[in-house]
C-alpha positions as MATLAB code, in Angstrom:
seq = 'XXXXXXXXXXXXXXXXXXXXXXXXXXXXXXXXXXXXXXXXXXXXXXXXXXXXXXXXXXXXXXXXXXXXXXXXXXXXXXXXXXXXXXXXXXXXXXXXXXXXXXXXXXXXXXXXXXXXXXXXXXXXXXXXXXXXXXXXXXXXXXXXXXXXXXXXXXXXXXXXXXXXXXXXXXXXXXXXX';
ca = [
     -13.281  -36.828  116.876;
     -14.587  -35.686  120.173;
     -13.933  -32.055  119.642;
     -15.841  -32.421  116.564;
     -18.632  -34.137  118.679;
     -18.558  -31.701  121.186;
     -18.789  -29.004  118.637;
     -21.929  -30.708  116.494;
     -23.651  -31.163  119.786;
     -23.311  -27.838  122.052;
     -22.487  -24.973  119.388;
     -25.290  -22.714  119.253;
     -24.723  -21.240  116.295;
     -27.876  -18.753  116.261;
     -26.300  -17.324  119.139;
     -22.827  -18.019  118.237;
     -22.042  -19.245  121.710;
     -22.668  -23.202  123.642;
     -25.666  -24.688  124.846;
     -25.633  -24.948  128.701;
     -26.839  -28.501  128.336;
     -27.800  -30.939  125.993;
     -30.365  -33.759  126.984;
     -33.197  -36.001  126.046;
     -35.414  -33.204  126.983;
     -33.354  -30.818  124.211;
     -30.936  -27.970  124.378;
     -30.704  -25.343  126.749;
     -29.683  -21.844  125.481;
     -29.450  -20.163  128.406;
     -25.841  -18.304  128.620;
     -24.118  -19.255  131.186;
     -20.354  -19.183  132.523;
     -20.111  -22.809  132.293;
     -18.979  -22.422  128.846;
     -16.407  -21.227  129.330;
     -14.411  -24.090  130.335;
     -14.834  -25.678  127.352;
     -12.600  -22.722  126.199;
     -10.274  -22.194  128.764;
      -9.165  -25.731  130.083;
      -6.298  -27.867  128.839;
      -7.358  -29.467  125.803;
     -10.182  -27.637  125.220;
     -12.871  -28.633  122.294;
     -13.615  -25.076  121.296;
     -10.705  -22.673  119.908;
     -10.423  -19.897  117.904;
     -13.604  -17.854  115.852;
     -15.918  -20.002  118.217;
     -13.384  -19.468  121.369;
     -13.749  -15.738  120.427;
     -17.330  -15.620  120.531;
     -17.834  -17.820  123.758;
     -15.558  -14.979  125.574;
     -17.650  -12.315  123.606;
     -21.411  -13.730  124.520;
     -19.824  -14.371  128.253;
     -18.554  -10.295  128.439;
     -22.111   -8.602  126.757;
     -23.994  -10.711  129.168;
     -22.460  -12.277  132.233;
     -19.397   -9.959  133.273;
     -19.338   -7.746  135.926;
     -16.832   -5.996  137.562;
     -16.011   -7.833  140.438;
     -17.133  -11.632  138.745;
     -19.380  -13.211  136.202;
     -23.160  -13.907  136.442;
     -23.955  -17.337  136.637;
     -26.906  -16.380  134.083;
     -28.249  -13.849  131.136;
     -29.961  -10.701  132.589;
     -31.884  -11.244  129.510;
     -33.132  -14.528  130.994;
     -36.446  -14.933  132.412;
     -35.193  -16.418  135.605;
     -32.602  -13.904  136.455;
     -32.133  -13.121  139.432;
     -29.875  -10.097  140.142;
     -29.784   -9.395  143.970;
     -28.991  -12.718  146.051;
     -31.343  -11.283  149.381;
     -34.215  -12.778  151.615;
     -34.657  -15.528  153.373;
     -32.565  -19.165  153.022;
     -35.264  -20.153  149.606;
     -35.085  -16.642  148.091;
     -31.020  -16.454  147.977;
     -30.727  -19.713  147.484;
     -33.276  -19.696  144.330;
     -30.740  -16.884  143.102;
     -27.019  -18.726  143.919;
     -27.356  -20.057  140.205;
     -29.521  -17.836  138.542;
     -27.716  -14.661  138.091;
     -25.395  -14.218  141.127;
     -21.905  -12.868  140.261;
     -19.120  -15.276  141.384;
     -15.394  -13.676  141.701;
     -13.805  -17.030  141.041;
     -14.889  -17.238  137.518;
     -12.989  -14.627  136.459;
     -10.481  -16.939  136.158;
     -12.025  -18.629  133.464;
     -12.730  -16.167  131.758;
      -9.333  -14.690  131.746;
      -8.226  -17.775  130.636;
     -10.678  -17.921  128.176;
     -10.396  -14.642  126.892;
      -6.019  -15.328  126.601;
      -6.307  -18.798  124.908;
      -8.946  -17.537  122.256;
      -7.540  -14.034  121.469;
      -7.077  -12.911  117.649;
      -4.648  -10.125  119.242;
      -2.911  -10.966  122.602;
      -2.143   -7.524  123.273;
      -5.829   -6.473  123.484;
      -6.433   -9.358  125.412;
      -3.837   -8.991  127.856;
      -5.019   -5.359  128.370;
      -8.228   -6.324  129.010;
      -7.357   -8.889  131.278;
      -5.256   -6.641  133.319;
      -8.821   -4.085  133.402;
     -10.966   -6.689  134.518;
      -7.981   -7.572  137.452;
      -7.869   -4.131  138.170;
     -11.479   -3.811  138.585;
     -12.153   -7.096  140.974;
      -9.124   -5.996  142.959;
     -11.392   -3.187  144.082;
     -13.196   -5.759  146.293;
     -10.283   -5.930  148.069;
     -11.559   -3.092  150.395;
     -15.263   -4.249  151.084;
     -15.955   -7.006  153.317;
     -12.880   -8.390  155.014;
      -9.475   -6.313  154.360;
      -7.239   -7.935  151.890;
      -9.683  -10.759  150.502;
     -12.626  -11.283  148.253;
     -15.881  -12.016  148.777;
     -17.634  -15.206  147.641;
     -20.386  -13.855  145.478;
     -21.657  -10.617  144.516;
     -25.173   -8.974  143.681;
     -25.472   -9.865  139.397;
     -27.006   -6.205  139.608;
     -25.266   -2.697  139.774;
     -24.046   -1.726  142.399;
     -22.850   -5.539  142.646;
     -22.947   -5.482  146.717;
     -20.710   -8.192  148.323;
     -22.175  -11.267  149.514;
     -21.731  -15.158  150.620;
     -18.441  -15.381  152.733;
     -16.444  -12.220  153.176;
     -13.142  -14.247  152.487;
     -13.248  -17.009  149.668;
     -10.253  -18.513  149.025;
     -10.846  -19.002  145.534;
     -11.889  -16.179  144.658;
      -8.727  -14.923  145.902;
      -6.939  -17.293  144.382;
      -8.109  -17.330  141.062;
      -7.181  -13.825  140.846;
      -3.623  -14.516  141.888;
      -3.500  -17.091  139.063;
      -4.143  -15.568  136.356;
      -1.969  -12.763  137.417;
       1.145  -14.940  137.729;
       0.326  -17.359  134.797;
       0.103  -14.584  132.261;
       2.371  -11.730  134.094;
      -0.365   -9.406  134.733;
];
């Protein structure tokens, strides 16, 4: 009964992918990573066709190479480059930054929910491929906190991050990729 609840209360299904939240002001449609937890975890309320098109919605809009936006480019409040002063990167932390530990997630995610394991496991091992690149910018041998949500994604927050380092080493081990 509570998947079912969840379901009836965060599916979007105009855009095929979950509110962000659900209050007594209404629903919020913006896309954001959050959802995919309720993919990805243990247990999770959302599986299958809807899992599919949570990982789907998350890929066209949030990933990037080296992590996933925490919003929709296509969002009004996007913010792609976390620069400026103390209010201006902290007004973009949650509003478009890329962070490297959510490609954990989303690996997860994209595993759990695939129609074809195969395909996902290849893509998986691309996108692993690709954030391992950021092995080489900032500090040797570690991975930055956050990155820019816009190309060229430059590195930013803490030059070492444990979990982004982490989550990467994971997913690598929990699926042998």
């Amino acid at each position: 009964r509570a998947r079912e609840a969840f379901v009836r209360t965060f599916w979007y299904a105009e855009g095929g992918y979950l509110y962000d939240c659900v209050n007594e002001r209404g629903r919020d449609a913006a896309i954001r990573p959050n959802q995919l937890l309720a993919v990805s975890l243990p247990h999770a309320p959302i599986r299958g066709e809807k899992g599919r098109a949570v990982v789907d919605v998350c890929r066209r809009h949030l990933l990037t190479p080296y992590g996933l936006r925490t919003l929709s480019p296509r969002d009004p409040s996007y913010r792609g480059r976390y620069v400026g002063g103390w209010h201006e990167r902290d007004s973009a932390y949650h509003q478009g930054t890329a962070w490297a530990w959510l490609l954990g997630p989303y690996i997860d995610a994209l595993i759990v929910s695939a129609e074809v394991p195969s395909v996902a496991r290849q893509e998986a091992q691309r996108v692993i491929d690709g954030a391992l690149g950021a092995l080489d910018e900032g500090a040797l041998g570690t991975i930055n906190e956050i990155f820019d949500g816009d190309a060229p994604h430059a590195a930013r927050g803490c030059i070492a991050q444990a979990w982004s380092v982490a989550e990467i080493l994971r997913v690598k081990k929990a699926y042998g990729i």
